[in-house]
N, C-alpha and C positions, 0 to 999 in steps of 0.2 A: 420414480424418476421417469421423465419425458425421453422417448427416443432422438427428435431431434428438434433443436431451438436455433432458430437463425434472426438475431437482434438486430433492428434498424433505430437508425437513431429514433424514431417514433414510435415503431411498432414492433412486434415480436411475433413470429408464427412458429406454433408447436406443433410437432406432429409426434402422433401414438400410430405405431404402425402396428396390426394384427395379424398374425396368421391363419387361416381357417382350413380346418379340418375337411375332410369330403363330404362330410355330412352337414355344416355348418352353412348357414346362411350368408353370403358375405354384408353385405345390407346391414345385417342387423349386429355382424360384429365391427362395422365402421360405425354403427348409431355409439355401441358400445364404448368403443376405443375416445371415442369422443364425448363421452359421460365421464370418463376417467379423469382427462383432462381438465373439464369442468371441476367437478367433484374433488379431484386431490389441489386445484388452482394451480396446476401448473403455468408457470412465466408472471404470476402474480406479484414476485418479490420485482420486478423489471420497472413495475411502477410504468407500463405503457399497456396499451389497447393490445390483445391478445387474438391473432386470428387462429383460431386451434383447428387442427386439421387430424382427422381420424379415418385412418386408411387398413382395410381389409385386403388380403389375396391369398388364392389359391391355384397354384398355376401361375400361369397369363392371364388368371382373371384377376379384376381389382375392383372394389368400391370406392367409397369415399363419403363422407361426410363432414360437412365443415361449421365453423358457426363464427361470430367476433364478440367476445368478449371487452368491457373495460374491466373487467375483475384486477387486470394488475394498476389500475389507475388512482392511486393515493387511498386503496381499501388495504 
């Protein structure tokens, strides 16, 4: 399951939020948390464009990566 989906009548943005450890790269667990997204097709049943958002932190620190999908669009 997606941590958070907020639905517009056109579009839909996912976000997988991560936590990283002290020894963890944030970087590469936003790359990750945003593979997830892809990979399991979350917001795909929505039937619109997916802007999927993969977000890392530790602390006040934070990464991000992001990407747009049409994976939910008549697939």
């Amino acid at each position: 399951r997606y941590d958070v989906m907020i639905e517009f009548d056109d579009r839909a943005l996912v976000f997988e939020v991560k936590s990283a450890a002290a020894d963890e790269d944030t970087d590469a667990l936003a790359g990750s948390a945003l593979r997830q997204i892809t990979e399991k097709r979350y917001g795909a049943d929505t039937g619109k464009p997916v802007i999927a958002v993969g977000l890392a932190f530790r602390g006040k620190e934070c990464a991000a990566a992001a990407a747009v999908s049409e994976c939910g669009k008549n697939n």
